[in-house]
C-alpha positions as CSV (number, residue, x, y, z in Angstrom):
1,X,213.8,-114.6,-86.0
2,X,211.0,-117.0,-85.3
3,X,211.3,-119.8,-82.8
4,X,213.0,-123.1,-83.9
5,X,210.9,-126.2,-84.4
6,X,213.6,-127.7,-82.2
7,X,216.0,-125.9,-80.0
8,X,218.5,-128.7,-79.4
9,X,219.0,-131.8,-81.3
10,X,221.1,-135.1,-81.0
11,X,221.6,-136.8,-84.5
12,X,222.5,-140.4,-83.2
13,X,224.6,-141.3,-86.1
14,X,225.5,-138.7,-88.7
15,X,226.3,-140.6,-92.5
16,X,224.5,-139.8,-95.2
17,X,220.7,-139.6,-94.1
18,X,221.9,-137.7,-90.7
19,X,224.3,-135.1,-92.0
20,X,221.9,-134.0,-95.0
21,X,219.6,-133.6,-91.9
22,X,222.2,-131.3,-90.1
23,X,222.4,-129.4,-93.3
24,X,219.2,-128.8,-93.3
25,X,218.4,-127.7,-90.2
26,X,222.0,-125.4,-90.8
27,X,220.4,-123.7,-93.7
28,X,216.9,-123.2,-92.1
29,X,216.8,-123.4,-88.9
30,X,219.9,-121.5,-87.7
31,X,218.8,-121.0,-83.9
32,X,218.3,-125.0,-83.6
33,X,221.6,-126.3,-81.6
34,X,223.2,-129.7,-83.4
35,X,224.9,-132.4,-81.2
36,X,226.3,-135.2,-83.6
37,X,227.1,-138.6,-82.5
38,X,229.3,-141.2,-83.7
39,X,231.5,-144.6,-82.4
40,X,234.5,-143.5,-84.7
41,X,236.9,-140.5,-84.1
42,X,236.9,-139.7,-87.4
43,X,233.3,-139.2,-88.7
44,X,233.5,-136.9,-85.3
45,X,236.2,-135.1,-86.7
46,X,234.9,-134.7,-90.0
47,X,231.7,-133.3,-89.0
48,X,233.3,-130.5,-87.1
49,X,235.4,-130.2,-90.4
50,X,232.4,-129.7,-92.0
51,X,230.4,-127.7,-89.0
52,X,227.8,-129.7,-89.1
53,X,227.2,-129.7,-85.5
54,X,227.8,-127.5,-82.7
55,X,228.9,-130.6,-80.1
56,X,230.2,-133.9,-80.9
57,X,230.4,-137.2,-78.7
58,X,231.0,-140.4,-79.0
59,X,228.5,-141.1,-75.9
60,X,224.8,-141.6,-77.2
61,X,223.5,-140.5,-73.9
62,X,225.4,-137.5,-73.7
63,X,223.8,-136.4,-76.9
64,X,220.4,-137.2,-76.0
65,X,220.3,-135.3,-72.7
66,X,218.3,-132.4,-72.9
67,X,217.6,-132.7,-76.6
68,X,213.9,-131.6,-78.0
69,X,214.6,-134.6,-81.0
70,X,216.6,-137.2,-81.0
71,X,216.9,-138.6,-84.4
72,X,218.3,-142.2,-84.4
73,X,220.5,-143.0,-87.7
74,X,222.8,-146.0,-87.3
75,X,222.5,-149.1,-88.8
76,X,219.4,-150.9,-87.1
77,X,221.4,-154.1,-85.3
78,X,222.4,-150.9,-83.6
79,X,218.8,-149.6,-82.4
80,X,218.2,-152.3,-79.2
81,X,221.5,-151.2,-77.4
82,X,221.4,-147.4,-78.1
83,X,217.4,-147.6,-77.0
84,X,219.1,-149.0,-73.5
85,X,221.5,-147.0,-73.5
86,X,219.8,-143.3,-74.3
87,X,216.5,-144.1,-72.0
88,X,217.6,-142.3,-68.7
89,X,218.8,-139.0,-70.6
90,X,215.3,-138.4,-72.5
91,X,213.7,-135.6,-71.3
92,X,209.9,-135.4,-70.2
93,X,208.7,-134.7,-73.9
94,X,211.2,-135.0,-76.0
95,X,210.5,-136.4,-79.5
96,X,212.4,-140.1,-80.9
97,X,212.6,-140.6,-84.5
98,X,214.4,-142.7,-86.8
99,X,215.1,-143.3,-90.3
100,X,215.3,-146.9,-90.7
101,X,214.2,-148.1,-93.9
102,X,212.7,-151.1,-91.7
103,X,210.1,-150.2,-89.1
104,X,208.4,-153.1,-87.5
105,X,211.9,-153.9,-86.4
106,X,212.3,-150.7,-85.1
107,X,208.6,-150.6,-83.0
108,X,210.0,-153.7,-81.3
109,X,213.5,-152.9,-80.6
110,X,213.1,-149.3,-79.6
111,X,209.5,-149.4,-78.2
112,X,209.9,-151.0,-74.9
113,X,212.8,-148.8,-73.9
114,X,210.5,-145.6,-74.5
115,X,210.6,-143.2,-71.4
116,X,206.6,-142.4,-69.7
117,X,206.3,-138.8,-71.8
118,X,208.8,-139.3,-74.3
119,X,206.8,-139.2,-78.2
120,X,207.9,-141.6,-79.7
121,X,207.4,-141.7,-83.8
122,X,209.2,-144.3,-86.0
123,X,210.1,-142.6,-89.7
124,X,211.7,-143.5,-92.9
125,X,212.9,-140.9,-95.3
126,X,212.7,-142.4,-98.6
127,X,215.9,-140.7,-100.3
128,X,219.5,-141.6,-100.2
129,X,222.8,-142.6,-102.6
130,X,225.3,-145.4,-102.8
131,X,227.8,-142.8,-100.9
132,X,228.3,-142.8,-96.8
133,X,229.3,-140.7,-94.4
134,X,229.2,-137.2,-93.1
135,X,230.6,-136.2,-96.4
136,X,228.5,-137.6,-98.9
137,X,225.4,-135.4,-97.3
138,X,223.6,-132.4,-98.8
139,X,220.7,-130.4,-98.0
140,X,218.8,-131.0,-101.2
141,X,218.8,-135.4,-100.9
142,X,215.4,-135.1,-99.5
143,X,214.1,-132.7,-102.0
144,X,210.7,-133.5,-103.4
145,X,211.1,-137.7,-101.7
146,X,208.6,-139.4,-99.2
147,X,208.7,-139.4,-95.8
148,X,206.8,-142.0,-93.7
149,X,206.2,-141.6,-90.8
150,X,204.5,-144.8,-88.2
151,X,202.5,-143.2,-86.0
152,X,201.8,-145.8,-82.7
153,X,198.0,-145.9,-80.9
154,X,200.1,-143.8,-77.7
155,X,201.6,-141.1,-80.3
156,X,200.8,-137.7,-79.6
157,X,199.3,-136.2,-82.8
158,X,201.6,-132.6,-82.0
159,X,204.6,-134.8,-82.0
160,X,204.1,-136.6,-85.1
161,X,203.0,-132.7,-86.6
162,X,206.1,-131.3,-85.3
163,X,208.3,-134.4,-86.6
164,X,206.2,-134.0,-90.5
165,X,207.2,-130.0,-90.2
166,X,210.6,-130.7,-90.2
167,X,210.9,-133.5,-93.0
168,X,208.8,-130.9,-95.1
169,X,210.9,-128.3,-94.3
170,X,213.5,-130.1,-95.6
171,X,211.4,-130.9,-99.3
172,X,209.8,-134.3,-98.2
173,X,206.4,-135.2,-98.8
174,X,205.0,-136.7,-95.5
175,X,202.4,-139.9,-95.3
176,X,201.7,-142.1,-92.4
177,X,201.1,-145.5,-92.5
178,X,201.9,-148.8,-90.1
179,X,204.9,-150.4,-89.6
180,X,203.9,-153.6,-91.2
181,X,202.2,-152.0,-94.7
182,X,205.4,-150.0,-94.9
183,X,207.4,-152.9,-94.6
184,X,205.8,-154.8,-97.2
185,X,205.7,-151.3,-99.5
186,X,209.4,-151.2,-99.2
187,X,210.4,-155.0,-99.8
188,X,209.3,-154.1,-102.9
189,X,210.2,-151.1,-104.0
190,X,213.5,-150.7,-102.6
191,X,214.9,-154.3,-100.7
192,X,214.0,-156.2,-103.7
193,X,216.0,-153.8,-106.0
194,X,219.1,-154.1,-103.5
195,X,218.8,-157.7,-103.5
196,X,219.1,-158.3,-107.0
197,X,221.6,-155.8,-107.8
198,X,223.9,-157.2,-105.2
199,X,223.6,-160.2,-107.1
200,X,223.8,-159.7,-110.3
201,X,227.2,-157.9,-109.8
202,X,227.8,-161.1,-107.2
203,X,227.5,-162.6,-110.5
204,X,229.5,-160.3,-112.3
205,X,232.9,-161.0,-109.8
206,X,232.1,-165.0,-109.9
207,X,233.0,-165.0,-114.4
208,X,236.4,-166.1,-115.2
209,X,239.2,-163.6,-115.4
210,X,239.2,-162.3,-118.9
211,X,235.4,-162.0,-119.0
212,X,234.9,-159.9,-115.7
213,X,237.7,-157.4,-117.4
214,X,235.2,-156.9,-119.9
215,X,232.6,-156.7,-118.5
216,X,233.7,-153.7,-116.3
217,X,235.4,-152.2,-119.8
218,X,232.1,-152.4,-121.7
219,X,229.5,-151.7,-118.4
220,X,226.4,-150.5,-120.3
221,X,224.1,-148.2,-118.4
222,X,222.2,-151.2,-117.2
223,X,224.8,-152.7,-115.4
224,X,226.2,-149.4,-114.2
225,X,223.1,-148.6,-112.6
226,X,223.4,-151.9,-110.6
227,X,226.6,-151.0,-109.7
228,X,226.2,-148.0,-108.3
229,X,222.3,-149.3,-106.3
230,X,225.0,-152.7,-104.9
231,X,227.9,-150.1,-103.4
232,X,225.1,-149.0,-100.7
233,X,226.5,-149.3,-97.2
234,X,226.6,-153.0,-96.6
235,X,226.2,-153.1,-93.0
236,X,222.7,-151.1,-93.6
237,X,221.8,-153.2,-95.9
238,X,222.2,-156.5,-94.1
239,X,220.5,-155.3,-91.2
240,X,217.4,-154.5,-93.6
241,X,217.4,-157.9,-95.2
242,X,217.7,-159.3,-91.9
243,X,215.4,-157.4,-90.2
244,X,212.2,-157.6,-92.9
245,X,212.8,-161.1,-94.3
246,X,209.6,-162.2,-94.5
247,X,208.4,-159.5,-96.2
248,X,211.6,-159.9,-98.9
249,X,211.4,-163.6,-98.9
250,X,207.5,-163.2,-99.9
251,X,208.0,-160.7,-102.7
252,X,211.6,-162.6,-103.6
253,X,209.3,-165.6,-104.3
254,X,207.0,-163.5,-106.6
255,X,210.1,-162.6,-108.4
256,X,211.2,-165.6,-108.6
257,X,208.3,-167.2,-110.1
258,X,208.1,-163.9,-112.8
259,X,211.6,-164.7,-113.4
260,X,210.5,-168.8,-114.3
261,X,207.9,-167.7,-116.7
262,X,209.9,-165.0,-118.4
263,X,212.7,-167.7,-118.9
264,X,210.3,-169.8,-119.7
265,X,209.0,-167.4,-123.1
266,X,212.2,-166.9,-124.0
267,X,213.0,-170.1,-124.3
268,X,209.9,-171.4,-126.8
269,X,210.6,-167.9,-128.7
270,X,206.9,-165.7,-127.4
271,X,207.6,-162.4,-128.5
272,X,204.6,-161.6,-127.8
273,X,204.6,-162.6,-123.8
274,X,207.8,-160.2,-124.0
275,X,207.0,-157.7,-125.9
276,X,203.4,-157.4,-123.6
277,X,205.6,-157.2,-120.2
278,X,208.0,-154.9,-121.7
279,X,205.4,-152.6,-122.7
280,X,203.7,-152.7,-119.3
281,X,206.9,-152.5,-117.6
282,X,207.8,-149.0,-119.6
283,X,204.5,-147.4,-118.4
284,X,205.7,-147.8,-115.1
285,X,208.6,-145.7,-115.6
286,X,206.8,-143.3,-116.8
287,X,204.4,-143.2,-114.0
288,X,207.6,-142.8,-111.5
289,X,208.6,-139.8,-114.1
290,X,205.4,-138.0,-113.7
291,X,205.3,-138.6,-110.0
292,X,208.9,-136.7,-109.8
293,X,210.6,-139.7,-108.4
294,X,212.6,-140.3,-110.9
């Protein structure tokens, strides 16, 4: 059997993200020792339900001592204090990562309480569903997704290899870019989306009685698919808004201002200012078709 990427490592948070991750690294790379690490008794128990992990604590240190990779995946409002608190257990050389779907945030949290030879490389895989916890993971979420991966000026380029190995091990496509471009990329692409889901089902809850009834009995697909993007984990999520606001607030102005001129054609009946959008708006889709994210 061929040596493991990583012999030992501490998943710093195992929901969805981090026990897909232990799956993967179950399936193919069996040699690779797992130690899982959670606040609540019962994601601990269900991951040695599910043998997801060969050691569970609740003590982020503990997981992080003598570990090759330490993958943090907690919510980020959580980052500052387990940086603190896992600094003295990192090993000369050890690898941090993340998957925090904000990264200047994490740069500037994490960052400062970086050990002298510890690699550290900021990540974000680009996958996920509305579902949470250890058992909502499986092996195949990252299949054919991004990863990116922020590289900082003091990154050793072996440790950011070694870290795009094992994303493309498990099916990711791996790109690098900075923390602030990839901030901006995903207000866009994926905060925005969240934002306006959330509230137009906000909306959804605030009709009278009678109406809301019907409006969960007759959910077309439109309003299903918010549904399901708006039952995401809500403490994640309002640690991304929170966390890349100025990003979101610039694009949510954007928005905004589309929104005003689209309301503004329907209103003085210009089919064809709709009809031009819509059809711009459908090659798009099919662009994210033929780039397999979809």
């Amino acid at each position: 059997m061929s040596q493991p990427l990583f012999h030992r490592v501490a998943l710093i948070g195992i929901g969805l993200i981090g026990s897909s991750l232990a799956r993967v690294l179950r399936r193919d790379s069996p040699a690779t020792e797992i130690v899982a690490c959670a606040r609540r008794a019962e994601t601990l128990a269900a991951v040695e339900r599910l043998a997801l992990a060969d050691v569970t604590t609740h003590d982020p240190a503990e997981a992080a001592e003598g570990a090759d990779l330490v993958v943090i995946a907690t919510p980020l409002s959580a980052y500052a204090e387990i940086g603190r608190h896992i600094a003295p257990a990192l090993k000369q050389g050890a690898i941090l990562t993340d998957v925090g779907s904000v990264k200047e945030v994490v740069v500037r949290d994490l960052g400062p309480h970086v050990p002298e030879g510890v690699h550290f490389v900021p990540g974000h895989p680009v996958a996920g569903t509305e579902h949470s916890g250890p058992e909502a993971g499986f092996a195949e979420l990252f299949r054919d997704r991004w990863c990116i991966l922020i590289p900082l000026p003091e990154t050793a380029p072996e440790a950011v290899a070694n870290i795009g190995r094992m994303w493309e091990m498990a099916g990711m496509r791996v790109v690098t870019m900075t923390a602030a471009h990839h901030d901006r990329v995903l207000a866009m692409t994926s905060h925005l989306p969240h934002l306006i889901a959330y509230t137009i089902v906000g909306t959804a809850t605030n009709l009278e009685e009678s109406l809301k009834s019907e409006v969960i009995a007759f959910s077309a697909s439109g309003f299903r698919d918010f549904t399901r993007i708006a039952a995401s984990d809500p403490v994640m999520w309002r640690d991304i808004f929170l966390n890349n606001r100025e990003a979101v607030l610039d694009v949510l102005q954007r928005f905004s201002e589309d929104l005003t001129a689209l309301q503004r054609a329907i209103r003085w009946g210009e089919g064809d200012t709709l009809q031009e959008l819509f059809t711009r708006t459908r090659a798009i889709r099919r662009s994210i078709i033929e780039a397999k994210q979809a």
